[in-house]
VMD Tcl script that builds the backbone (N, CA, C; Angstrom):
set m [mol new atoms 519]
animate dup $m
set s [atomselect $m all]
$s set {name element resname resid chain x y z} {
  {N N UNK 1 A 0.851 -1.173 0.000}
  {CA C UNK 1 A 0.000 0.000 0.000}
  {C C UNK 1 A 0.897 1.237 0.000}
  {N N UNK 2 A 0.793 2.302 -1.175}
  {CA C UNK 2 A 1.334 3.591 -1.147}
  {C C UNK 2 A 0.335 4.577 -1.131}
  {N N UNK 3 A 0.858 5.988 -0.370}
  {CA C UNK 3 A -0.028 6.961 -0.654}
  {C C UNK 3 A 0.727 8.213 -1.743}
  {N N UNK 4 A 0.456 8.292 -1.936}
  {CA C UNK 4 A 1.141 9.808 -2.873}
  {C C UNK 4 A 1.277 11.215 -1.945}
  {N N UNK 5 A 2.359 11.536 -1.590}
  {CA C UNK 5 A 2.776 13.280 -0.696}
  {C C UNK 5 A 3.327 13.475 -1.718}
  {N N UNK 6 A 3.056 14.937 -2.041}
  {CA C UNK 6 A 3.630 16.104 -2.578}
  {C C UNK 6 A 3.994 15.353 -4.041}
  {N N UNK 7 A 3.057 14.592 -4.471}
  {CA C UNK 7 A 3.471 14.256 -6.175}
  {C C UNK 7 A 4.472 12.715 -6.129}
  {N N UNK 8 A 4.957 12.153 -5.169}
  {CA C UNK 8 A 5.676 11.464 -4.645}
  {C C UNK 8 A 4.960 10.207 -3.919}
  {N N UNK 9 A 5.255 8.945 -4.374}
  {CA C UNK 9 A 4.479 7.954 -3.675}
  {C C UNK 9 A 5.397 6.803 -2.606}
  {N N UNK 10 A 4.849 7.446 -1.378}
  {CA C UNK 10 A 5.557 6.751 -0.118}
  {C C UNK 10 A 4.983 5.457 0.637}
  {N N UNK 11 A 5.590 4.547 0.632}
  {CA C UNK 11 A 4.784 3.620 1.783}
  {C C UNK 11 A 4.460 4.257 3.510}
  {N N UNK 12 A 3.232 3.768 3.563}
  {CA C UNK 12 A 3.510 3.958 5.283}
  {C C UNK 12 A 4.495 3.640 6.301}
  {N N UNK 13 A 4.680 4.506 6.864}
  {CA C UNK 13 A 5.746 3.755 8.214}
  {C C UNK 13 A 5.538 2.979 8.576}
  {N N UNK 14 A 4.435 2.139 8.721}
  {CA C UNK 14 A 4.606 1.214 9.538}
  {C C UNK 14 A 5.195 -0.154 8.814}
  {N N UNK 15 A 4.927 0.212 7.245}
  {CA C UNK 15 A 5.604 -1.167 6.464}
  {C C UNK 15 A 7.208 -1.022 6.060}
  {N N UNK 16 A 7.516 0.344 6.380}
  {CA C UNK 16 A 9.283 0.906 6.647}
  {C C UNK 16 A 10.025 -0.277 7.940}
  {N N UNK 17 A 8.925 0.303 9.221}
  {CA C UNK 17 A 9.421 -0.287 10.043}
  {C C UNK 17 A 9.514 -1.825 10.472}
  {N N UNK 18 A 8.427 -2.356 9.565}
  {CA C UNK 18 A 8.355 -3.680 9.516}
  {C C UNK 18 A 9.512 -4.419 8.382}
  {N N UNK 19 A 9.820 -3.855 7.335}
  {CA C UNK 19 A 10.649 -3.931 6.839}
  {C C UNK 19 A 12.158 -4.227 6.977}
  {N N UNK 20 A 12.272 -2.853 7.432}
  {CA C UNK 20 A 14.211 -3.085 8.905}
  {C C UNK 20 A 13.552 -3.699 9.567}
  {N N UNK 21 A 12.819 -4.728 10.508}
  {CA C UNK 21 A 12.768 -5.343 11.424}
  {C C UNK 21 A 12.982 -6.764 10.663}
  {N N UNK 22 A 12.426 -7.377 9.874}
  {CA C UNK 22 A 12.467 -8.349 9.280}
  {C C UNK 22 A 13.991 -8.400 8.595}
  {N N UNK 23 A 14.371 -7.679 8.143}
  {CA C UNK 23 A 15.828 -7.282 7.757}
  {C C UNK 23 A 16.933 -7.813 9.059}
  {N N UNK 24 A 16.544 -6.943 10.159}
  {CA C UNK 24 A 17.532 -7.307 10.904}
  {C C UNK 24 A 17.166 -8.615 11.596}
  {N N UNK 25 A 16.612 -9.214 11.685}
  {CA C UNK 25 A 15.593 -10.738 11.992}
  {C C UNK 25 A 16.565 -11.670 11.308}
  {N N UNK 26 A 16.440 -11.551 9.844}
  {CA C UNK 26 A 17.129 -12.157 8.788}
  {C C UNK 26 A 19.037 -12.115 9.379}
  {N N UNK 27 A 18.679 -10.507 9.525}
  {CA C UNK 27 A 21.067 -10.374 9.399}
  {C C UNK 27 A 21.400 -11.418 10.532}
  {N N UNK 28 A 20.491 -11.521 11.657}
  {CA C UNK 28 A 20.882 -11.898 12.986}
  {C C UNK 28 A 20.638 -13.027 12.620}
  {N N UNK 29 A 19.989 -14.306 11.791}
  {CA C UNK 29 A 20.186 -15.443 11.881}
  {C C UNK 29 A 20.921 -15.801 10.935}
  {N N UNK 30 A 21.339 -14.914 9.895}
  {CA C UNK 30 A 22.405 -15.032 9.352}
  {C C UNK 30 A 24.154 -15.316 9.942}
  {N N UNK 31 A 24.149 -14.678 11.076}
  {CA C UNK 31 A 25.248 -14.227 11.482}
  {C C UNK 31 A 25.492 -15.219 12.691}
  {N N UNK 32 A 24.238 -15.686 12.730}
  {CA C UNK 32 A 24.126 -16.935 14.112}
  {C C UNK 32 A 24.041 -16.100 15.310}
  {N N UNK 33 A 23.288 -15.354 15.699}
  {CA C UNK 33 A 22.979 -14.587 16.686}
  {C C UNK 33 A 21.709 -15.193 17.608}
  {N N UNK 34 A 21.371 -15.784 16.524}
  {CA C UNK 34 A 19.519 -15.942 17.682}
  {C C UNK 34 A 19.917 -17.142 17.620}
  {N N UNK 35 A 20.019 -17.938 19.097}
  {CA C UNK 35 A 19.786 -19.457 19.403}
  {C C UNK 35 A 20.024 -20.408 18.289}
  {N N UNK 36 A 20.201 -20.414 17.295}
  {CA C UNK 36 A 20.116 -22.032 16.640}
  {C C UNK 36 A 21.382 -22.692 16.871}
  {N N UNK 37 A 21.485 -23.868 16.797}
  {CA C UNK 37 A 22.147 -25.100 16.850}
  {C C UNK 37 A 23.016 -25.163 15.296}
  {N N UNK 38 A 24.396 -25.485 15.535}
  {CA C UNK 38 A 24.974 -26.073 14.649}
  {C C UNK 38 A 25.219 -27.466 14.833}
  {N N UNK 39 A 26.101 -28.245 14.039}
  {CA C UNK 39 A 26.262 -29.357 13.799}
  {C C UNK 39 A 26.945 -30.080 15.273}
  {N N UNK 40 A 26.353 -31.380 15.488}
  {CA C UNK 40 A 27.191 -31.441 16.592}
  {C C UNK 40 A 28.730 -32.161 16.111}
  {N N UNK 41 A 29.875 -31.798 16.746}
  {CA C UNK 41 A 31.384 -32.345 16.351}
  {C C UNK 41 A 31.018 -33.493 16.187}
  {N N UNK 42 A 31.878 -33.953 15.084}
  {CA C UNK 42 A 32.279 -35.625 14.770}
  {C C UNK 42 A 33.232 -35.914 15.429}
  {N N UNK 43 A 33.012 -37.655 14.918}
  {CA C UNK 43 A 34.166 -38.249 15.872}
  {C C UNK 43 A 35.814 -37.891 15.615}
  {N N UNK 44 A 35.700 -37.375 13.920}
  {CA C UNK 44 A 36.908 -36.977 13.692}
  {C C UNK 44 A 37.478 -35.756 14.298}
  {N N UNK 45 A 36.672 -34.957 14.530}
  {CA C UNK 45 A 37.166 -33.609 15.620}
  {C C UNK 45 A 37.558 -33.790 16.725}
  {N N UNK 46 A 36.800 -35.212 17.749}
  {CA C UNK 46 A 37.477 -35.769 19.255}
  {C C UNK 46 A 38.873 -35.702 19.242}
  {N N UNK 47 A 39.703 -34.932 20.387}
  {CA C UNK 47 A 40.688 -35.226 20.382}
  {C C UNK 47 A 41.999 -34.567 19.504}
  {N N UNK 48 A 41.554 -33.615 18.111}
  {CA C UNK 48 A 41.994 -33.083 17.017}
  {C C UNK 48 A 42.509 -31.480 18.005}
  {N N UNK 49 A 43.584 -31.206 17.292}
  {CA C UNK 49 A 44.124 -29.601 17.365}
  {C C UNK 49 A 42.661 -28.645 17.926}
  {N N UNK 50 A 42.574 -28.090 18.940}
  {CA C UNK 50 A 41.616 -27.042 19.045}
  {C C UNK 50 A 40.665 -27.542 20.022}
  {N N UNK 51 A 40.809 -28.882 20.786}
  {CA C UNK 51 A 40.083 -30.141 21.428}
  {C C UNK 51 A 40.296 -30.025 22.731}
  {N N UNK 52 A 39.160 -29.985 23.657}
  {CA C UNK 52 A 39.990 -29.659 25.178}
  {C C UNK 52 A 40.226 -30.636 25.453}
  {N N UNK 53 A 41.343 -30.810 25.796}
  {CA C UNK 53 A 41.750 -32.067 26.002}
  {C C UNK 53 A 41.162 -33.351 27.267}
  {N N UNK 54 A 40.946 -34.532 27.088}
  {CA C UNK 54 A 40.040 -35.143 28.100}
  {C C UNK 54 A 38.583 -35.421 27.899}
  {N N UNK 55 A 38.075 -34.378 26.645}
  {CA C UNK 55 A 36.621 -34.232 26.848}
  {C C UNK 55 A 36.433 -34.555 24.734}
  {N N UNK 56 A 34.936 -34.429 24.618}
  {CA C UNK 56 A 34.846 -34.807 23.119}
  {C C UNK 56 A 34.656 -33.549 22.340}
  {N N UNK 57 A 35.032 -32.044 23.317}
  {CA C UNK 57 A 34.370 -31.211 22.482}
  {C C UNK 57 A 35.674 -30.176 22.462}
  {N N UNK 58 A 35.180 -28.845 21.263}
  {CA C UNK 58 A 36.576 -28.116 21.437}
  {C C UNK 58 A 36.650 -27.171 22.237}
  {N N UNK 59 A 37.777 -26.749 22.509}
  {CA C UNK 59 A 38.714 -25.416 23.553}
  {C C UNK 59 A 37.850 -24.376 23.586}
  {N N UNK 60 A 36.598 -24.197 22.373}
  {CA C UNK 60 A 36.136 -23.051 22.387}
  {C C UNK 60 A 35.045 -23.095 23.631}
  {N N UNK 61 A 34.287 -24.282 23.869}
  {CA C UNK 61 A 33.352 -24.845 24.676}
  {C C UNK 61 A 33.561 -23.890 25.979}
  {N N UNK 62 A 32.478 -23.842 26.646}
  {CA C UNK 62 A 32.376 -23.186 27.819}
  {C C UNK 62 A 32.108 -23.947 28.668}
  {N N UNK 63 A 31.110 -25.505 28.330}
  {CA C UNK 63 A 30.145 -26.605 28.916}
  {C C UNK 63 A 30.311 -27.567 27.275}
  {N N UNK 64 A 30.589 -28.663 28.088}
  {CA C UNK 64 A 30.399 -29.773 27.205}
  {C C UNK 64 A 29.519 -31.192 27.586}
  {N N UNK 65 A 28.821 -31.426 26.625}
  {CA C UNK 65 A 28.117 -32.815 27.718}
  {C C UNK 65 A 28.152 -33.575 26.626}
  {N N UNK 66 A 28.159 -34.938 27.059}
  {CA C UNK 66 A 28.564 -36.113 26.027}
  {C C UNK 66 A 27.321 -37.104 26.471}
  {N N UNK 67 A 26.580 -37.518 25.353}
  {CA C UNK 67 A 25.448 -38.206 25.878}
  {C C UNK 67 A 25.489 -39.367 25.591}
  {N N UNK 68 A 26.717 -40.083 24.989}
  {CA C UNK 68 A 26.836 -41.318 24.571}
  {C C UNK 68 A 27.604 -41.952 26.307}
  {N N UNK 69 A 27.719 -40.966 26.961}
  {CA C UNK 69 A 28.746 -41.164 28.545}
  {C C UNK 69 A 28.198 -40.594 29.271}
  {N N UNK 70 A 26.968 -40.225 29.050}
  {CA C UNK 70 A 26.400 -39.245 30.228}
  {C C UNK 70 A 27.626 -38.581 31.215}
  {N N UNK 71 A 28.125 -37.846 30.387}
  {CA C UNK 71 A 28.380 -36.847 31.695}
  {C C UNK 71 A 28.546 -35.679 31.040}
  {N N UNK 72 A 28.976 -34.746 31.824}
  {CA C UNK 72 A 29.556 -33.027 31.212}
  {C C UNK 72 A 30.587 -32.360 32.191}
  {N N UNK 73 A 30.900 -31.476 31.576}
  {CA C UNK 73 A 32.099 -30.744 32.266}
  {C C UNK 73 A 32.141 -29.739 31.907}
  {N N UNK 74 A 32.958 -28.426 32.275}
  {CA C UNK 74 A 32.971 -27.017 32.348}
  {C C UNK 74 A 34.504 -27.266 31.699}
  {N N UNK 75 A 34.624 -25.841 30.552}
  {CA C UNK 75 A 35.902 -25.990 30.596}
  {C C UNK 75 A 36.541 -24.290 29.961}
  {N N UNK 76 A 37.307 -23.696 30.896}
  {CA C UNK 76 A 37.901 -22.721 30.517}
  {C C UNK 76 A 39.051 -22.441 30.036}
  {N N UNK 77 A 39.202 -21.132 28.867}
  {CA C UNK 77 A 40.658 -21.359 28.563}
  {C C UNK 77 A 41.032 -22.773 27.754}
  {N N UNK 78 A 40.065 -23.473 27.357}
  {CA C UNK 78 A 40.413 -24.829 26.590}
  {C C UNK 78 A 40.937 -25.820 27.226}
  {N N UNK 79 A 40.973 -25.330 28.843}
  {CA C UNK 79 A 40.881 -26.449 29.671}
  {C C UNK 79 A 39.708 -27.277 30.791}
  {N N UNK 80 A 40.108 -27.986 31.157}
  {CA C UNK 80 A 38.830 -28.997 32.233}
  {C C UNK 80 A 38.995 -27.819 33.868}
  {N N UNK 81 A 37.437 -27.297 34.250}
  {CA C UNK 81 A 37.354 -26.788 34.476}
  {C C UNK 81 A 37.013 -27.223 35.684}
  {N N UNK 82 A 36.197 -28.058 35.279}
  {CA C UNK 82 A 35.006 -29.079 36.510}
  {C C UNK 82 A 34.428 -30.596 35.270}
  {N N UNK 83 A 34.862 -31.760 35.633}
  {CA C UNK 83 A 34.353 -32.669 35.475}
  {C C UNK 83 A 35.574 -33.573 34.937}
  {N N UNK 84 A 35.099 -34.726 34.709}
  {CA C UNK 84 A 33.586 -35.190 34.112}
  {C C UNK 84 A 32.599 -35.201 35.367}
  {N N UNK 85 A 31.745 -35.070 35.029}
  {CA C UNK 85 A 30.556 -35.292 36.308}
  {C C UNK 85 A 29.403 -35.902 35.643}
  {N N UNK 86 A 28.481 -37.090 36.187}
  {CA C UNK 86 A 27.123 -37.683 36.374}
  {C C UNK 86 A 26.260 -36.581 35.489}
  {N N UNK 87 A 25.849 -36.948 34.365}
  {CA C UNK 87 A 24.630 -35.949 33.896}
  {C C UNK 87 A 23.829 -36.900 33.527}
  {N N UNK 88 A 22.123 -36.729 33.330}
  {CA C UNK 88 A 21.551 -37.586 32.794}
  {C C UNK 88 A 20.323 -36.783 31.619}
  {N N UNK 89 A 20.264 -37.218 30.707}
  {CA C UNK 89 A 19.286 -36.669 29.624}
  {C C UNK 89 A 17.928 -37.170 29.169}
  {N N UNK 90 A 17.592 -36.291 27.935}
  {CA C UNK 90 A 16.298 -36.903 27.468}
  {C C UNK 90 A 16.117 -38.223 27.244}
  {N N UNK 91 A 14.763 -38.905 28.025}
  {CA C UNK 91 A 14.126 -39.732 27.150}
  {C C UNK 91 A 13.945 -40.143 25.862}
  {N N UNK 92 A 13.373 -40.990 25.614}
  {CA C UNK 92 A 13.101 -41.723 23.655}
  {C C UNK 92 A 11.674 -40.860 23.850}
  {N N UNK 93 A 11.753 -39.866 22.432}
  {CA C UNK 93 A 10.868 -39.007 22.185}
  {C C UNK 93 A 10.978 -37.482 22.055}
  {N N UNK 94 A 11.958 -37.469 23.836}
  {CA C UNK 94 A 12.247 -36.173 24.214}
  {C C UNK 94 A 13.892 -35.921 24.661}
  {N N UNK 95 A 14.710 -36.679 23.128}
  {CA C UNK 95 A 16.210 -36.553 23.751}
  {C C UNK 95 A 16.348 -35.383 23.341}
  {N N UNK 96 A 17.747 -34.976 24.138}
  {CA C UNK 96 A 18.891 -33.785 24.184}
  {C C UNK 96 A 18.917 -34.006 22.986}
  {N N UNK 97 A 18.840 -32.296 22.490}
  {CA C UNK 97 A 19.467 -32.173 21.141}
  {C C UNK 97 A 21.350 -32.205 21.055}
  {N N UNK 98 A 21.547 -32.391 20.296}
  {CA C UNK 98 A 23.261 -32.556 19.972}
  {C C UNK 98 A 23.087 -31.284 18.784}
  {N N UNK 99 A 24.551 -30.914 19.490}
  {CA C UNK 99 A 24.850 -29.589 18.197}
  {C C UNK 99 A 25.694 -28.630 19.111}
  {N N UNK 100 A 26.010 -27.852 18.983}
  {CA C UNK 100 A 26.476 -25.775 19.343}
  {C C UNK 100 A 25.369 -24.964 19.569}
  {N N UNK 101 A 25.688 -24.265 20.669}
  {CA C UNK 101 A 24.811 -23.976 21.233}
  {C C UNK 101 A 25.049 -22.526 22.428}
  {N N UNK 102 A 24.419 -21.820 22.304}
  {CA C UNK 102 A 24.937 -20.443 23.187}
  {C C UNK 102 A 23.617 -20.532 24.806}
  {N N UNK 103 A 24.560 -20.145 25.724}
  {CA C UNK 103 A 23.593 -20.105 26.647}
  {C C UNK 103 A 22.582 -19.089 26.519}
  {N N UNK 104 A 21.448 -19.278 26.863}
  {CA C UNK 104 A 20.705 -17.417 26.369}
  {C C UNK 104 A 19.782 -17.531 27.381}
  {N N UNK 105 A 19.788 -17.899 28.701}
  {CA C UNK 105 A 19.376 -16.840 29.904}
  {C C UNK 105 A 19.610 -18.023 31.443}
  {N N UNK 106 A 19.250 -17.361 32.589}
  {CA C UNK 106 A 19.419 -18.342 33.069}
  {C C UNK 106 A 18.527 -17.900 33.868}
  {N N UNK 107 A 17.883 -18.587 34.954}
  {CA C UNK 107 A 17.132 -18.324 36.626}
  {C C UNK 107 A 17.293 -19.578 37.517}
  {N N UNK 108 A 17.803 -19.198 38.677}
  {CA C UNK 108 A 18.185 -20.002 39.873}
  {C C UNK 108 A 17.066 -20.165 40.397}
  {N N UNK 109 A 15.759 -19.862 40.361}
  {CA C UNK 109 A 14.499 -20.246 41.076}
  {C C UNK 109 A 13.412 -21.325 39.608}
  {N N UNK 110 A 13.860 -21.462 38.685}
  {CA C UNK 110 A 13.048 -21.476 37.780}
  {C C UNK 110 A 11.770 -22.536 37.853}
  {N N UNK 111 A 10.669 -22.023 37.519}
  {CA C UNK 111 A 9.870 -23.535 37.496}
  {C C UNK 111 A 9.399 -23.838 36.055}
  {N N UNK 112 A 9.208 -25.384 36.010}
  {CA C UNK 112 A 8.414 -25.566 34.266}
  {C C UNK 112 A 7.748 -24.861 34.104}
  {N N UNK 113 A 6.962 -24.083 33.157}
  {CA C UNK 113 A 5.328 -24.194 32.789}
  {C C UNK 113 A 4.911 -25.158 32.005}
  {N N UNK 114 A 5.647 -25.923 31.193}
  {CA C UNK 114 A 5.306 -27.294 30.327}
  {C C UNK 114 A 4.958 -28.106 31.759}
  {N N UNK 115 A 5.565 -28.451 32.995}
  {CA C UNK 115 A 5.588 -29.832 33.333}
  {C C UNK 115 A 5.084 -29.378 34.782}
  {N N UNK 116 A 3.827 -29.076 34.717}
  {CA C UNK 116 A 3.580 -28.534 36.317}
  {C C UNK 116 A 4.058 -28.028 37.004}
  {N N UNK 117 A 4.504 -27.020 36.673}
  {CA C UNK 117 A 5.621 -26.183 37.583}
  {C C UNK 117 A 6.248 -26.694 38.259}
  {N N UNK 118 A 7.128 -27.851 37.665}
  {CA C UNK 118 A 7.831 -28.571 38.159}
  {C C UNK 118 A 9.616 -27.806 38.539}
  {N N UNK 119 A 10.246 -27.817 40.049}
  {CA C UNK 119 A 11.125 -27.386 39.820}
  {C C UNK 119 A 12.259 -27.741 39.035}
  {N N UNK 120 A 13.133 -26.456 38.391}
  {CA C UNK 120 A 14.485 -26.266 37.943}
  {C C UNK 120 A 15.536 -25.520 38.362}
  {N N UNK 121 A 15.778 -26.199 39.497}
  {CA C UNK 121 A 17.174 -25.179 40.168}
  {C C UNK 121 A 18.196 -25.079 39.581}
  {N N UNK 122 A 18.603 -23.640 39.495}
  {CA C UNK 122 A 20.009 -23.183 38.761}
  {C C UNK 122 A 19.941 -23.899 37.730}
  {N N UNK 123 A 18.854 -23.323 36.777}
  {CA C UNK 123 A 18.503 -23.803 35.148}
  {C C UNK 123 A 19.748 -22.613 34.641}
  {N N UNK 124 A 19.870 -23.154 33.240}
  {CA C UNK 124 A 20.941 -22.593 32.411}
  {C C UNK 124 A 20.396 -23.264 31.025}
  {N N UNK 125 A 19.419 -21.834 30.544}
  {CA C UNK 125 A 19.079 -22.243 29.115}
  {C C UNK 125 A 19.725 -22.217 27.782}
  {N N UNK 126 A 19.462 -23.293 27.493}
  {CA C UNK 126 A 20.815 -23.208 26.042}
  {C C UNK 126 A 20.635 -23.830 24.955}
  {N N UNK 127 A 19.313 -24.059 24.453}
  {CA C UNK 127 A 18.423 -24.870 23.191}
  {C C UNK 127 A 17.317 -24.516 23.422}
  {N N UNK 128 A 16.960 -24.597 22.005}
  {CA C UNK 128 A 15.207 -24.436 21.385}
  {C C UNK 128 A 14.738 -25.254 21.858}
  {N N UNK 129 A 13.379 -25.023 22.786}
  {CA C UNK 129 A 12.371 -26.052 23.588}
  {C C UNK 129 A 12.785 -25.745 25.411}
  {N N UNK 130 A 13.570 -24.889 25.339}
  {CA C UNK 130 A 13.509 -24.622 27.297}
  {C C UNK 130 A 14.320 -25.720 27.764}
  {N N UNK 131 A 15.462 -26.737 26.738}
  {CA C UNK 131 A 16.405 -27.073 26.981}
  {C C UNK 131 A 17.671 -26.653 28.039}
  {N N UNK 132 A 17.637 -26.918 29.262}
  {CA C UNK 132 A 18.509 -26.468 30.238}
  {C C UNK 132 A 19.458 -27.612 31.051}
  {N N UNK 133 A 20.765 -26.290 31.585}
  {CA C UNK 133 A 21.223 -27.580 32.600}
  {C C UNK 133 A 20.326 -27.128 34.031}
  {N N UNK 134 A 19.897 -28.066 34.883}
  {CA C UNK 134 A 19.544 -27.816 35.904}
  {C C UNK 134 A 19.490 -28.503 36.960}
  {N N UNK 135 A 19.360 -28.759 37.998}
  {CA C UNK 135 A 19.486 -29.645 39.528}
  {C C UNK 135 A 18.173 -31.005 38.992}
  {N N UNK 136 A 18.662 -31.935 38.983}
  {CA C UNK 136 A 17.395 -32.995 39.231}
  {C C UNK 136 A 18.687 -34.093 39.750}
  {N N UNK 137 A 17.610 -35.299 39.340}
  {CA C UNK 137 A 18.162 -37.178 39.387}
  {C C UNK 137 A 18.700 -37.339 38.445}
  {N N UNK 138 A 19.905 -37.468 38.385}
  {CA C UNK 138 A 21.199 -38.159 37.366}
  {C C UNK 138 A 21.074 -39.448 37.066}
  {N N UNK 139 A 19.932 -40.372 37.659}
  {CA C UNK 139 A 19.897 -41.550 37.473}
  {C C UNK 139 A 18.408 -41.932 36.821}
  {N N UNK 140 A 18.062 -40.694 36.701}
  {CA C UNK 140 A 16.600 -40.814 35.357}
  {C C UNK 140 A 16.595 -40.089 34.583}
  {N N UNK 141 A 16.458 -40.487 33.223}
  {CA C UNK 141 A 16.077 -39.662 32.024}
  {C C UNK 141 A 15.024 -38.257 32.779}
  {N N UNK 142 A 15.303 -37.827 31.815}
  {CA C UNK 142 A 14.438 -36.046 31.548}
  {C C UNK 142 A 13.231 -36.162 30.345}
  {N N UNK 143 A 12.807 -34.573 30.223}
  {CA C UNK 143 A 12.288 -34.517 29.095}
  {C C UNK 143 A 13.223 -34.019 27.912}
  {N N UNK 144 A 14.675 -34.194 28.193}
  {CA C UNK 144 A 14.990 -33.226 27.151}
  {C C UNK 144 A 16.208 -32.516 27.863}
  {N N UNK 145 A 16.018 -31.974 28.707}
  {CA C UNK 145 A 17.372 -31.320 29.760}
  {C C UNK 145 A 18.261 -31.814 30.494}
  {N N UNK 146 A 19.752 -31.444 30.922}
  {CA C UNK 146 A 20.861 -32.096 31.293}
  {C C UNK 146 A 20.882 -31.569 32.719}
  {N N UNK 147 A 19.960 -32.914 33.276}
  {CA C UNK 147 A 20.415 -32.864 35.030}
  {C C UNK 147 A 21.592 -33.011 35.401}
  {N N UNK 148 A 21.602 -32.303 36.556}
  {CA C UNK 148 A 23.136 -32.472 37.304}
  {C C UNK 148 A 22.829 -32.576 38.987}
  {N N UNK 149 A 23.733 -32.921 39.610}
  {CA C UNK 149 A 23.682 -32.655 40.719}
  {C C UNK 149 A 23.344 -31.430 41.698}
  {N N UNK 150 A 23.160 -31.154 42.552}
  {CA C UNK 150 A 22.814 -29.821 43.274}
  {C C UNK 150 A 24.164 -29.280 42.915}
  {N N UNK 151 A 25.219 -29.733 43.688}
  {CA C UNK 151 A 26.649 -28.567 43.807}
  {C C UNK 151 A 26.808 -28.772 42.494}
  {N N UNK 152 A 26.381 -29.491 41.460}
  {CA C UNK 152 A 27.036 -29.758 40.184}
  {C C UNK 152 A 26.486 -28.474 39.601}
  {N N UNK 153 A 24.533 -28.775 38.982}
  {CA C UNK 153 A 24.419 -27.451 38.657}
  {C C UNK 153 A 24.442 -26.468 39.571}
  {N N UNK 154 A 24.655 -25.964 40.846}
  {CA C UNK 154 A 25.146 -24.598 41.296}
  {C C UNK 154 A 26.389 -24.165 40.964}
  {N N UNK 155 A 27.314 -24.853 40.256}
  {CA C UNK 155 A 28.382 -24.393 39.998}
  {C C UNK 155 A 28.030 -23.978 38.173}
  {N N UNK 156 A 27.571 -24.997 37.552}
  {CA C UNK 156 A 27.196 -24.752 36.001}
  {C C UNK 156 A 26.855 -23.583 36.064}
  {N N UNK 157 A 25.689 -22.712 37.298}
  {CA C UNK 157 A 24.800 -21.814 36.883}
  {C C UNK 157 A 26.161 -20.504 37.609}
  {N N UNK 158 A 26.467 -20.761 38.333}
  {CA C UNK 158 A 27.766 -19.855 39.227}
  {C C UNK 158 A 28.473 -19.534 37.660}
  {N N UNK 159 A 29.069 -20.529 36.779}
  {CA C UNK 159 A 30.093 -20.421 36.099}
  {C C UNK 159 A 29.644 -19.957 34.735}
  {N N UNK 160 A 28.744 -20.158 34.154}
  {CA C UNK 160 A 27.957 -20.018 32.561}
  {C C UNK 160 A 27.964 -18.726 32.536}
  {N N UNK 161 A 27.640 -18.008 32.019}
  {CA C UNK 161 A 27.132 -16.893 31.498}
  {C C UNK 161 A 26.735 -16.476 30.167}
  {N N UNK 162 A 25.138 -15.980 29.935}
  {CA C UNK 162 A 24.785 -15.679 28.784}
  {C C UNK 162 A 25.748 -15.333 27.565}
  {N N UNK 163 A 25.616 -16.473 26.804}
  {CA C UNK 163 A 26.516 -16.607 25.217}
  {C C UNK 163 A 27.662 -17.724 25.486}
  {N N UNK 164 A 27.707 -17.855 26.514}
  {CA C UNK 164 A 28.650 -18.861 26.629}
  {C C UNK 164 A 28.564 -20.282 25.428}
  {N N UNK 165 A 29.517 -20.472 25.036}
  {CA C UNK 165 A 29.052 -21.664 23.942}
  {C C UNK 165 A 29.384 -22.672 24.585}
  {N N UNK 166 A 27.641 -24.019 24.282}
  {CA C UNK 166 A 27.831 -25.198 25.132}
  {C C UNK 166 A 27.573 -25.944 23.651}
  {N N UNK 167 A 28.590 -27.191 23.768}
  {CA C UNK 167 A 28.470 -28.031 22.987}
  {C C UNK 167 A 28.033 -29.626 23.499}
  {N N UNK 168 A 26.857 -29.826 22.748}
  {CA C UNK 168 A 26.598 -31.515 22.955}
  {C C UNK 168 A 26.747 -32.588 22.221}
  {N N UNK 169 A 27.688 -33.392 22.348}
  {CA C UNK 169 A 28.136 -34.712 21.258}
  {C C UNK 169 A 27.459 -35.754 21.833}
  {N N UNK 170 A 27.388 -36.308 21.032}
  {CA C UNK 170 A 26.588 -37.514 20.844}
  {C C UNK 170 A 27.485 -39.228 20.107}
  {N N UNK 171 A 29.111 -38.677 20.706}
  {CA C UNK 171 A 29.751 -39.577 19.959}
  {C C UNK 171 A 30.543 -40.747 21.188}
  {N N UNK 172 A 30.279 -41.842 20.827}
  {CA C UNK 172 A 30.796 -42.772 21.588}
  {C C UNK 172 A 32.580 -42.631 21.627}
  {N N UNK 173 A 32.664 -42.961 22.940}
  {CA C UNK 173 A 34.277 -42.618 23.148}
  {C C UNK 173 A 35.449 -43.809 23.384}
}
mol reanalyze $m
mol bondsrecalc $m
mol representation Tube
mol addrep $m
């Protein structure tokens, strides 16, 4: 829709502003800014130049969890930070996604709204679907999220910080 000023035919502002918004929508998932997942490392990357050493993922990792070993670890500087430690994941239906992954928020009180406001202490969100690390039983599947221990995730949520990149492999070791 245009109107014509002064001999001149302009769109409305509001389809200007919808315009740059969709624009920058686009640059930002271009650029990998908004949440998505890349590929998770192969087995040929385990262990390769750039690899924290000990663990299946690389130096760049902030949090790594390996779901073929259930466990995860923190790692700074491209080194082991904290772990391996006890993690346990999704169920058949509702597994952990595998891939790269940026943390993008966190809350130390959090409750589900999917699962009856079920608690999530010292959640640390970091995948599409409310994918988090957070305090549960290491010895039962989830819907989807990487339990840890109490001091385990109070330290994940102490140590993470928004953008932090967490990587999840899925490769037998």
């Amino acid at each position: 829709m245009t109107r014509e000023v002064e001999g001149r035919r302009r769109r409305p502002r509001v389809m200007t502003v919808l315009a740059t918004v969709a624009a920058l929508v686009l640059a930002g998932l271009t650029a990998g800014m908004i949440g998505t997942a890349s590929a998770a490392p192969t087995a040929s990357d385990r262990g390769g130049p750039g690899r924290a050493e000990g663990t299946p993922c690389s130096a760049a990792a902030r949090a790594c969890v390996d779901l073929a070993n259930s466990t995860a670890w923190l790692i700074r500087d491209g080194k082991i930070e904290a772990g391996p430690v006890p993690a346990s994941f999704g169920k058949k239906g509702q597994r952990t996604p595998a891939g790269v992954f940026q943390v993008q928020w966190k809350n130390k009180d959090h409750r589900s709204a999917e699962f009856n406001n079920a608690p999530m202490p010292f959640a640390v969100f970091f995948a599409p679907g409310g994918i988090a690390f957070h305090e549960g039983n290491t010895e039962t599947e989830s819907a989807g999220c990487v339990r840890l221990s109490r001091a385990n995730a109070e330290r994940w949520f102490n140590s993470l910080q928004v953008g932090d990149r967490v990587e999840v492999t899925n490769i037998p070791q």
